[in-house]
mmCIF file of the N, C-alpha and C atoms, coordinates in Angstrom:
data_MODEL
# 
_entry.id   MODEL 
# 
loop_
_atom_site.group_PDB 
_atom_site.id 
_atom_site.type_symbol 
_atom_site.label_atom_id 
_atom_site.label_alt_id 
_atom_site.label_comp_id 
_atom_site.label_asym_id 
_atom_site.label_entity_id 
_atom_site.label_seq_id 
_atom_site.pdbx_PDB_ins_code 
_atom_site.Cartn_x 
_atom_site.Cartn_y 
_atom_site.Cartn_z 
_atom_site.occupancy 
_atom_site.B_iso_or_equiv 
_atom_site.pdbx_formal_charge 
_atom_site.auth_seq_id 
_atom_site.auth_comp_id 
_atom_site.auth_asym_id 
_atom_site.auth_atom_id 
_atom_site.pdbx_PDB_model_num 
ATOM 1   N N  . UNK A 1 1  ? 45.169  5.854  25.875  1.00 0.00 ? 1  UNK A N  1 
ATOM 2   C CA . UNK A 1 1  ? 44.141  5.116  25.183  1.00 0.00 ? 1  UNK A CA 1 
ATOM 3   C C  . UNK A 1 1  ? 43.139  4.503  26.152  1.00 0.00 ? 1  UNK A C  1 
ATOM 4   N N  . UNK A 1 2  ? 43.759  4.004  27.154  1.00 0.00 ? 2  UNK A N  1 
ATOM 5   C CA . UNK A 1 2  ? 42.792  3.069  28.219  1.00 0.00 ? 2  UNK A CA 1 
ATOM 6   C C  . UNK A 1 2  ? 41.448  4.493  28.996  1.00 0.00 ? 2  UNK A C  1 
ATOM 7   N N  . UNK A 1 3  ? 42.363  5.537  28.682  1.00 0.00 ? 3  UNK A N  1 
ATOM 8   C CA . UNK A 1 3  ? 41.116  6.333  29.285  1.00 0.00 ? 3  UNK A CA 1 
ATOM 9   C C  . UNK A 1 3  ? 40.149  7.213  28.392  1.00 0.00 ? 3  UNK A C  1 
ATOM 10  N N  . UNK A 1 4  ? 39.831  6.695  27.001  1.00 0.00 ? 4  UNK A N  1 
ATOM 11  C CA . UNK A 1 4  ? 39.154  6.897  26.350  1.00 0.00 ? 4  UNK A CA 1 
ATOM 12  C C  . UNK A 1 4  ? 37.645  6.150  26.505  1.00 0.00 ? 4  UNK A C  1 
ATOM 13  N N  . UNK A 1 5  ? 37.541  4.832  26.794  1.00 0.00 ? 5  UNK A N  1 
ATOM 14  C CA . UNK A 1 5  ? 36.395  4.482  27.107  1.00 0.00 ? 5  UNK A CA 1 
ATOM 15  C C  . UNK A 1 5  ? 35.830  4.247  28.910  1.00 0.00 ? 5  UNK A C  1 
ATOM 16  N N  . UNK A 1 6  ? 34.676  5.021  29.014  1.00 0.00 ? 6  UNK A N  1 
ATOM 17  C CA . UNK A 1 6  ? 34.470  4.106  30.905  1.00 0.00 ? 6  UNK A CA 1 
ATOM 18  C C  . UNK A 1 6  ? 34.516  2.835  31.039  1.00 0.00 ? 6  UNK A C  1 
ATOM 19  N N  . UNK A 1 7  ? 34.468  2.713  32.157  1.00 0.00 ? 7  UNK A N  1 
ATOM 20  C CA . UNK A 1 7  ? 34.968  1.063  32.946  1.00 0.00 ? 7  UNK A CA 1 
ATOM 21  C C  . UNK A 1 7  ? 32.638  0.594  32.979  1.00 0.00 ? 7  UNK A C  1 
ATOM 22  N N  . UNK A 1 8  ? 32.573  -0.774 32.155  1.00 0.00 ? 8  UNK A N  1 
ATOM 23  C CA . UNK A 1 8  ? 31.343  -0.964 31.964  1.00 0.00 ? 8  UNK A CA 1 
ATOM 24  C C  . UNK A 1 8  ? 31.002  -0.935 33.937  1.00 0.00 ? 8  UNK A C  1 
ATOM 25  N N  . UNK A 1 9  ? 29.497  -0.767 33.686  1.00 0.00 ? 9  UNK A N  1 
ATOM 26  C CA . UNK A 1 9  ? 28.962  -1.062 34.852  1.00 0.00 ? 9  UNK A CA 1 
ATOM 27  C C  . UNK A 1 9  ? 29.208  -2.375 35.703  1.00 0.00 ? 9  UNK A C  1 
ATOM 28  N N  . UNK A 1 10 ? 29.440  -2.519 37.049  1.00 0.00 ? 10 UNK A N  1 
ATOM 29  C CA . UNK A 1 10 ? 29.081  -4.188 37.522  1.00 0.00 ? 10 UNK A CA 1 
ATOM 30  C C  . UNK A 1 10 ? 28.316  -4.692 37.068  1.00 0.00 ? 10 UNK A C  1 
ATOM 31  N N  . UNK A 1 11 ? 27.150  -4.570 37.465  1.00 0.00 ? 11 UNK A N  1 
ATOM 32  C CA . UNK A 1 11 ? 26.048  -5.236 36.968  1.00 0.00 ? 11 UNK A CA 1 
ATOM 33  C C  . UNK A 1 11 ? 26.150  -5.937 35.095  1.00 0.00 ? 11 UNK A C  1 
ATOM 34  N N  . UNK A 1 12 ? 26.633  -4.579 34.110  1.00 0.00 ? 12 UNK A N  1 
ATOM 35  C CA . UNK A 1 12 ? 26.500  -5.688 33.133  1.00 0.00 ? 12 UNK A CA 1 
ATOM 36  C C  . UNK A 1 12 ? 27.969  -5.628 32.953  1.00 0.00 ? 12 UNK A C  1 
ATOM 37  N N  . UNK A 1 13 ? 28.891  -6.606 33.822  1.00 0.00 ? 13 UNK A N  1 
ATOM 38  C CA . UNK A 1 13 ? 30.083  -6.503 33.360  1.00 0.00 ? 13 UNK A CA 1 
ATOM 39  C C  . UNK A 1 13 ? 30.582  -7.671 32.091  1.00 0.00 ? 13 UNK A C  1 
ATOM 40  N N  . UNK A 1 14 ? 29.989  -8.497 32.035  1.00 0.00 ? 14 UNK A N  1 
ATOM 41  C CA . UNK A 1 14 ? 29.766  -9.767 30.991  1.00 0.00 ? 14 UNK A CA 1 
ATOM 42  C C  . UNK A 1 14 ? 29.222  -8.916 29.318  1.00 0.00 ? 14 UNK A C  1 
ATOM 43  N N  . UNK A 1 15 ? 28.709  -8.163 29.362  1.00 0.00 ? 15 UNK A N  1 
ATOM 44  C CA . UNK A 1 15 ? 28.310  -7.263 28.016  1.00 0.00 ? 15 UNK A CA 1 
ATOM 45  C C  . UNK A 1 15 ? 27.247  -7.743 27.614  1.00 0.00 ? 15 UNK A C  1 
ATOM 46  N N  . UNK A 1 16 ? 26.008  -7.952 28.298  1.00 0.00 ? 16 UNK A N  1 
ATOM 47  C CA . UNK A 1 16 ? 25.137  -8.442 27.721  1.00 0.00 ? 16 UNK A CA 1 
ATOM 48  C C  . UNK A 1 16 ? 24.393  -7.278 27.441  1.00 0.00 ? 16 UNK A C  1 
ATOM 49  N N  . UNK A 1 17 ? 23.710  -7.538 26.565  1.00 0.00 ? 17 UNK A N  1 
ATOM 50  C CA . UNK A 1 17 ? 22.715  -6.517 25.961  1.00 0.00 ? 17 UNK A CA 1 
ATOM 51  C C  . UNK A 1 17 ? 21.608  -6.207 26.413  1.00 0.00 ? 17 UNK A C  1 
ATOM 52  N N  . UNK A 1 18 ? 21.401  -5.566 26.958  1.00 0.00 ? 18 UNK A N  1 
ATOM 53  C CA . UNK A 1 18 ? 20.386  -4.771 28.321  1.00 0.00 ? 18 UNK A CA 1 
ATOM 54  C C  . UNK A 1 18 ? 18.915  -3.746 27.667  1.00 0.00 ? 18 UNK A C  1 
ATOM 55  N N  . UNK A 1 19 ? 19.121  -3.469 26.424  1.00 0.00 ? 19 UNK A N  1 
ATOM 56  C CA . UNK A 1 19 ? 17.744  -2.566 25.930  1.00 0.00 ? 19 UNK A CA 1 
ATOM 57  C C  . UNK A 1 19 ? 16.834  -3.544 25.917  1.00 0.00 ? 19 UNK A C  1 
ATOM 58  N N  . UNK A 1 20 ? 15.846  -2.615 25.773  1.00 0.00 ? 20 UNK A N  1 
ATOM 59  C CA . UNK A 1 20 ? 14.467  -3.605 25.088  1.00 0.00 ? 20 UNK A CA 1 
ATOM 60  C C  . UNK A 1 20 ? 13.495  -2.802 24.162  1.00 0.00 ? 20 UNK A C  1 
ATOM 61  N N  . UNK A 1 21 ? 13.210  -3.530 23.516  1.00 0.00 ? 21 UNK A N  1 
ATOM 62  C CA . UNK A 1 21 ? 12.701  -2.543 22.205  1.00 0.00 ? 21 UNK A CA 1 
ATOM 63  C C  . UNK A 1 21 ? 11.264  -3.607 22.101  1.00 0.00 ? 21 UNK A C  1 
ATOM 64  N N  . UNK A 1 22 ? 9.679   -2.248 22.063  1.00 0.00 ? 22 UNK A N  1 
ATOM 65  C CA . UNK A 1 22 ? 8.793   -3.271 21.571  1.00 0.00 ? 22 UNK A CA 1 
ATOM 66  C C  . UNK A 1 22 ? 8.002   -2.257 20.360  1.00 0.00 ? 22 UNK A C  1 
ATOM 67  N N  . UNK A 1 23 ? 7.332   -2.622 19.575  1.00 0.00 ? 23 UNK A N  1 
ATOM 68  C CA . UNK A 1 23 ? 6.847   -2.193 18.707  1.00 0.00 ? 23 UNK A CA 1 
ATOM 69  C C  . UNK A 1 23 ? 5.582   -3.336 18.366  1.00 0.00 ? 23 UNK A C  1 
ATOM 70  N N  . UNK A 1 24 ? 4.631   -2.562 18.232  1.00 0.00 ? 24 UNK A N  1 
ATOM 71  C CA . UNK A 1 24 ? 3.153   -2.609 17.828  1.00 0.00 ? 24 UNK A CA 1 
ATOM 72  C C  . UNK A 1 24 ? 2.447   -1.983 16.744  1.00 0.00 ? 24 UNK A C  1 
ATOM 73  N N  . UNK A 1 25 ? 2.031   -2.801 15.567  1.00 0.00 ? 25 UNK A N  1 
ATOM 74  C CA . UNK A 1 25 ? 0.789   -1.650 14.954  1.00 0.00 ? 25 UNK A CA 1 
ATOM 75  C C  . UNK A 1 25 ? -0.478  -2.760 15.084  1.00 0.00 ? 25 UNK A C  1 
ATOM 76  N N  . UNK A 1 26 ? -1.688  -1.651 14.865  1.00 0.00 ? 26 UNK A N  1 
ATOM 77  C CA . UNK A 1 26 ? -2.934  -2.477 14.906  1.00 0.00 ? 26 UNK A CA 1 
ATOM 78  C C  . UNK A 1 26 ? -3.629  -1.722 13.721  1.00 0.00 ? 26 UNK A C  1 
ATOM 79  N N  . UNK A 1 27 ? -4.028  -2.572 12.742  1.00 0.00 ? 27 UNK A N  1 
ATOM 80  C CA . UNK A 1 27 ? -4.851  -2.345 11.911  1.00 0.00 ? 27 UNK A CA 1 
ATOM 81  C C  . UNK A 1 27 ? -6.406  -2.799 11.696  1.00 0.00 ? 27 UNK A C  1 
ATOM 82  N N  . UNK A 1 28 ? -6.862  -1.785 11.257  1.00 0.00 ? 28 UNK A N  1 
ATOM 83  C CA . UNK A 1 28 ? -8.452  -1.638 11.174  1.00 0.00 ? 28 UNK A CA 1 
ATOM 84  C C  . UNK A 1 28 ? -8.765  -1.477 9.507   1.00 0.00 ? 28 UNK A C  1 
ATOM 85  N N  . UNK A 1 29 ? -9.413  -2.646 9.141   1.00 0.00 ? 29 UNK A N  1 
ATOM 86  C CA . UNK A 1 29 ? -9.888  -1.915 7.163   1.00 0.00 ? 29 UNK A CA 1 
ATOM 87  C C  . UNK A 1 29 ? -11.805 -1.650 7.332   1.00 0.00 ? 29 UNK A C  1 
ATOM 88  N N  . UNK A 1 30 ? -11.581 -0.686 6.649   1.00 0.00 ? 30 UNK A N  1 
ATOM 89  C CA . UNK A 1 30 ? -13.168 -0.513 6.379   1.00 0.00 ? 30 UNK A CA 1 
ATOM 90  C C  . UNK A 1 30 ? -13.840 -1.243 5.172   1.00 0.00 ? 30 UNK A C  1 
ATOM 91  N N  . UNK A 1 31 ? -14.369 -2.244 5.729   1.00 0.00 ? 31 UNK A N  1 
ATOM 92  C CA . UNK A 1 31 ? -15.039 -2.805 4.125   1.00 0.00 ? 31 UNK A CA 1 
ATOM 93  C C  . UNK A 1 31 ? -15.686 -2.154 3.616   1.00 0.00 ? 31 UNK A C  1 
ATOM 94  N N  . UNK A 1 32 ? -16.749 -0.875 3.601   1.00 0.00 ? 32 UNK A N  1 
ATOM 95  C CA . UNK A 1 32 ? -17.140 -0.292 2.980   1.00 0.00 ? 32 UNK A CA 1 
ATOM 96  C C  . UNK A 1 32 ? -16.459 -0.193 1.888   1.00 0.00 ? 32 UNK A C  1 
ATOM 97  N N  . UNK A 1 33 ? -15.123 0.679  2.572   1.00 0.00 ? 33 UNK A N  1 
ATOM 98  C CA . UNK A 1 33 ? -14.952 1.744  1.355   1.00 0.00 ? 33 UNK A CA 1 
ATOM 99  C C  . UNK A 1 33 ? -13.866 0.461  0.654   1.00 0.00 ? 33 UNK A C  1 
ATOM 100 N N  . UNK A 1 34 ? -13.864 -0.778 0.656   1.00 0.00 ? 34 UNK A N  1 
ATOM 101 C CA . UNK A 1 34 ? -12.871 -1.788 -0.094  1.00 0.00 ? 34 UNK A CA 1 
ATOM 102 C C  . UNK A 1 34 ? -14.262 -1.750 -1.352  1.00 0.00 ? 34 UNK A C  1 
ATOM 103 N N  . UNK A 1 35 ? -15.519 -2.123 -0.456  1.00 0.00 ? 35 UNK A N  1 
ATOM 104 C CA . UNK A 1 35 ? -16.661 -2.889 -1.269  1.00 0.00 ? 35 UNK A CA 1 
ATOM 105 C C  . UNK A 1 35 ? -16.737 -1.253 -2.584  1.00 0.00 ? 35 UNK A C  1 
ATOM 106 N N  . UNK A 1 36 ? -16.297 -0.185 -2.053  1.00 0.00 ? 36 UNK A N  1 
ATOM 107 C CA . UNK A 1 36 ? -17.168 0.873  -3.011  1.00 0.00 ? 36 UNK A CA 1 
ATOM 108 C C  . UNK A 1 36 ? -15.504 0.930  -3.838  1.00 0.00 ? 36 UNK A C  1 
ATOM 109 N N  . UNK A 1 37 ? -14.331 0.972  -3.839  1.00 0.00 ? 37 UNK A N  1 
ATOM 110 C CA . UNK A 1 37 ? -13.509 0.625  -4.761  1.00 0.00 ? 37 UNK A CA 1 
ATOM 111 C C  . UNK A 1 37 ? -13.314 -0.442 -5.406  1.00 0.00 ? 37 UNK A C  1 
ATOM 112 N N  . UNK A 1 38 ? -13.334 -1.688 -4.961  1.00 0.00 ? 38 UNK A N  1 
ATOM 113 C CA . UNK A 1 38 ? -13.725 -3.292 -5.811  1.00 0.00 ? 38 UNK A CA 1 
ATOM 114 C C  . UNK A 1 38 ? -15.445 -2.676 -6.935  1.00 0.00 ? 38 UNK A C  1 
ATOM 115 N N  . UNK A 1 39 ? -15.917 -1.843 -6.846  1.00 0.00 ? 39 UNK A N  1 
ATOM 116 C CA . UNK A 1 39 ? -17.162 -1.452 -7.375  1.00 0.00 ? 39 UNK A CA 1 
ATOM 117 C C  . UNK A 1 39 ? -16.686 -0.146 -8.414  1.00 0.00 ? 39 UNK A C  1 
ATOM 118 N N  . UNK A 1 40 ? -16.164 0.570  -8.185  1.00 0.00 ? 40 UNK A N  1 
ATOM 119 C CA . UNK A 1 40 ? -15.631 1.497  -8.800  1.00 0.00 ? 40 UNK A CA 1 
ATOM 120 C C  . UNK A 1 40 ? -14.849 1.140  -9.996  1.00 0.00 ? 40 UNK A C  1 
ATOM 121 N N  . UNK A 1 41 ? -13.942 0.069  -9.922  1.00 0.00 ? 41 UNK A N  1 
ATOM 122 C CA . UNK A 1 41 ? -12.793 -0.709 -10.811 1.00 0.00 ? 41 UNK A CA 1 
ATOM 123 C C  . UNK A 1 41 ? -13.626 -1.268 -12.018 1.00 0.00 ? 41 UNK A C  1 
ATOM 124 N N  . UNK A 1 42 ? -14.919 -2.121 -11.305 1.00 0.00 ? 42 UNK A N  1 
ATOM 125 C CA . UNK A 1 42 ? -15.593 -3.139 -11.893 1.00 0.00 ? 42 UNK A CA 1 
ATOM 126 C C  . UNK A 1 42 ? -16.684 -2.135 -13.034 1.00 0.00 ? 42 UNK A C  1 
ATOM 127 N N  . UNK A 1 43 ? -16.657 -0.767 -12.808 1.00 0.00 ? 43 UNK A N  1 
ATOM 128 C CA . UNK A 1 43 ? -17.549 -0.025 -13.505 1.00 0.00 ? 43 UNK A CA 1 
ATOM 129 C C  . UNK A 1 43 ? -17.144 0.619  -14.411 1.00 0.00 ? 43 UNK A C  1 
ATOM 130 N N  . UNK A 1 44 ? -15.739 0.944  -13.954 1.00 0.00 ? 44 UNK A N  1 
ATOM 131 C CA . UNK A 1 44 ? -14.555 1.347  -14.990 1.00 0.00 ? 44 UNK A CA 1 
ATOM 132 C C  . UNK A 1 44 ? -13.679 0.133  -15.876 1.00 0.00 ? 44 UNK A C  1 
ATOM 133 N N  . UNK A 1 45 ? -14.106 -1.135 -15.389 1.00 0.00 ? 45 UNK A N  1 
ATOM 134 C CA . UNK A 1 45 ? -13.344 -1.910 -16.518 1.00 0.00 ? 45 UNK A CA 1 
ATOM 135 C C  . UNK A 1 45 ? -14.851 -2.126 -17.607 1.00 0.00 ? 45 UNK A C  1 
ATOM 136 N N  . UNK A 1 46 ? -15.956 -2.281 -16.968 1.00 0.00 ? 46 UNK A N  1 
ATOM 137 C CA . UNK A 1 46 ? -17.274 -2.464 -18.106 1.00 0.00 ? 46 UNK A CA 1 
ATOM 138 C C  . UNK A 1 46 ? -17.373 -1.206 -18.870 1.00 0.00 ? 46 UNK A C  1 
ATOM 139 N N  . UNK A 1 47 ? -16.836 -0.245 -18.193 1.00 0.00 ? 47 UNK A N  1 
ATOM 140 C CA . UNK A 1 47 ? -16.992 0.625  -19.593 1.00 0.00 ? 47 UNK A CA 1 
ATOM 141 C C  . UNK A 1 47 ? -16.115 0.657  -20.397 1.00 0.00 ? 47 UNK A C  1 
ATOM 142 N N  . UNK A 1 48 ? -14.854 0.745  -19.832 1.00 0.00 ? 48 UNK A N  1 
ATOM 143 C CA . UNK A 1 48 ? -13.491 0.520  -21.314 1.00 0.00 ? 48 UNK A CA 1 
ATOM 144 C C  . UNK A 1 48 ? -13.918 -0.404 -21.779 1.00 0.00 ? 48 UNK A C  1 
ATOM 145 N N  . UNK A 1 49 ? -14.424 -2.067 -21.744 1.00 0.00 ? 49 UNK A N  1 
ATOM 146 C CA . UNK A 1 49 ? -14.457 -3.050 -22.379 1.00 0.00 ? 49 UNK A CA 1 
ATOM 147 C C  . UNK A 1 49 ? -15.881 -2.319 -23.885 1.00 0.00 ? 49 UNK A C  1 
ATOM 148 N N  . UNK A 1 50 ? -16.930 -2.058 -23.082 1.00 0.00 ? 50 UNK A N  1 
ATOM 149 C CA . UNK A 1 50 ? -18.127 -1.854 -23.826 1.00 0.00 ? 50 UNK A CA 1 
ATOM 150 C C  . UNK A 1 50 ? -18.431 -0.597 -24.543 1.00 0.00 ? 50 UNK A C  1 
ATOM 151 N N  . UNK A 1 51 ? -18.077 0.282  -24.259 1.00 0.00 ? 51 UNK A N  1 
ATOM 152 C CA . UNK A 1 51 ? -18.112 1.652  -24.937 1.00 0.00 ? 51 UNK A CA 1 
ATOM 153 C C  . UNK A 1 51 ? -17.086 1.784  -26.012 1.00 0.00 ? 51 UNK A C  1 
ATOM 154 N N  . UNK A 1 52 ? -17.515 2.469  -27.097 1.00 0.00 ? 52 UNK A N  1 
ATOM 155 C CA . UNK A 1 52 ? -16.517 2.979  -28.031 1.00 0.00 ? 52 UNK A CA 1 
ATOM 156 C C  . UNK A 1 52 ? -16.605 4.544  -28.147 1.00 0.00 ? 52 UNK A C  1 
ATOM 157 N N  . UNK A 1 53 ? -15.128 4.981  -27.439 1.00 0.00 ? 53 UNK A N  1 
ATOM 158 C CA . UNK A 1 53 ? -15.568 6.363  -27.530 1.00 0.00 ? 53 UNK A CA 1 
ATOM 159 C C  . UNK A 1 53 ? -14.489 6.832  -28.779 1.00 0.00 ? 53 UNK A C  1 
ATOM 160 N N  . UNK A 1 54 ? -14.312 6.316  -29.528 1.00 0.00 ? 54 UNK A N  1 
ATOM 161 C CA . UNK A 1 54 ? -13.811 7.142  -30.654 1.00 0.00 ? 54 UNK A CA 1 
ATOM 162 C C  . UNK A 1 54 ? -14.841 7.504  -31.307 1.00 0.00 ? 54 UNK A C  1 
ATOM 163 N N  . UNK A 1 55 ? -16.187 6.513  -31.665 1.00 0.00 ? 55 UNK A N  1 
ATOM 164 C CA . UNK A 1 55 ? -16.418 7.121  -32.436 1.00 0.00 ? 55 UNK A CA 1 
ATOM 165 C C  . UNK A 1 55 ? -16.462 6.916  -34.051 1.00 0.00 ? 55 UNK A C  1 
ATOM 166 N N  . UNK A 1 56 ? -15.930 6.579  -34.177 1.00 0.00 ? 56 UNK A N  1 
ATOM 167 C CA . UNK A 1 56 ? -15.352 5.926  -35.666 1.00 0.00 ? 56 UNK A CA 1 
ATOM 168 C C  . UNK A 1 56 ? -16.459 4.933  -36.232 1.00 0.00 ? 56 UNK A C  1 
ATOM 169 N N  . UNK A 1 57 ? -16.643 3.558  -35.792 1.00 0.00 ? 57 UNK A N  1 
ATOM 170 C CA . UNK A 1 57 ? -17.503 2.606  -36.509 1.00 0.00 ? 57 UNK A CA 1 
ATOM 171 C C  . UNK A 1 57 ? -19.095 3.373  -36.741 1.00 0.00 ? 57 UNK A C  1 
ATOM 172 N N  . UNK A 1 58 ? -19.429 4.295  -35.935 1.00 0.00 ? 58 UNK A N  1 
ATOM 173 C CA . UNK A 1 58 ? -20.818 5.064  -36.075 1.00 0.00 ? 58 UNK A CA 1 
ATOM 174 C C  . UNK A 1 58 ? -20.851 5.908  -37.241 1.00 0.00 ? 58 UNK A C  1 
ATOM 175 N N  . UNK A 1 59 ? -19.832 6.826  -37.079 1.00 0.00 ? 59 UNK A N  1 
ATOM 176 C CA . UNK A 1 59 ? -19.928 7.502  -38.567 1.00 0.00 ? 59 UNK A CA 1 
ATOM 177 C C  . UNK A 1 59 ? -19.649 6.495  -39.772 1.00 0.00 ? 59 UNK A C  1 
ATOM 178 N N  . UNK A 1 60 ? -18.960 5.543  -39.701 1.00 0.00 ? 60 UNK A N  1 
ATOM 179 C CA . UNK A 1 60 ? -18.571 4.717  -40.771 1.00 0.00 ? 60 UNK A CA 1 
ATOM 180 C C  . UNK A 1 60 ? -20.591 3.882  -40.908 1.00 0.00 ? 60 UNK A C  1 
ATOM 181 N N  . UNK A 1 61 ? -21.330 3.557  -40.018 1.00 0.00 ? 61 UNK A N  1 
ATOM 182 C CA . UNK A 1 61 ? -22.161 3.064  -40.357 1.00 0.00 ? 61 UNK A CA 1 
ATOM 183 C C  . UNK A 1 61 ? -23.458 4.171  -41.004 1.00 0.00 ? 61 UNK A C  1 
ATOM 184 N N  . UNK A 1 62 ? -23.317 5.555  -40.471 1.00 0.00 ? 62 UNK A N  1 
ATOM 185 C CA . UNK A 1 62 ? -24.305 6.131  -40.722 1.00 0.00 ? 62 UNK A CA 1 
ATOM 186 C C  . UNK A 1 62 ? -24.114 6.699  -42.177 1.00 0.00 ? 62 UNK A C  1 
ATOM 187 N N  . UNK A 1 63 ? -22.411 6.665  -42.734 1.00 0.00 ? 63 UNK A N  1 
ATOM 188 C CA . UNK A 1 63 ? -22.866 7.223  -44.459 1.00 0.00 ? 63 UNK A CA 1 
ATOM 189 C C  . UNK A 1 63 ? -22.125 6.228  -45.522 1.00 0.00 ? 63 UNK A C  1 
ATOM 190 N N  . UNK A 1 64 ? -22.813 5.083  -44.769 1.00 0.00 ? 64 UNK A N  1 
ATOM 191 C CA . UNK A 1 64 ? -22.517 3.368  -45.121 1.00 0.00 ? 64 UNK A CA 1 
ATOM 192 C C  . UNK A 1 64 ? -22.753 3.604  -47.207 1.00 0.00 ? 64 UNK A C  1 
ATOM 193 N N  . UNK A 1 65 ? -23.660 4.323  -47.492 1.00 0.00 ? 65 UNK A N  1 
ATOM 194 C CA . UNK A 1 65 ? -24.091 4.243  -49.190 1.00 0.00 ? 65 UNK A CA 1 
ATOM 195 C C  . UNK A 1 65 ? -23.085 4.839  -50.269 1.00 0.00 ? 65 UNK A C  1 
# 
């Protein structure tokens, strides 16, 4: 059994934990293209709100007699 694992190094014979790990991201946003989707949303919620595309109340007004 004893010769299943090596004998640790001198140096880290105490077991201290010796890696080092770094990690970085850097982010960049384009306001453009935020400003032309915040614009896109705002053109697509004024039309669901204001348009009626069924259809329906027009024919109901045009053979109103």
């Amino acid at each position: 059994m004893s010769g299943d694992l090596p004998d640790p190094a001198p140096e880290n014979i105490d077991g201290a934990k010796t890696v080092q790990y770094s990690h970085e991201i850097h982010h960049r946003i384009n306001w453009g293209y935020v400003a032309l989707g915040v614009a896109a949303i705002l053109v697509v919620a004024y039309v669901w709100a204001n348009v009626d595309l069924s259809g329906e109340d027009e024919e109901a007004s045009l053979g109103g007699s």
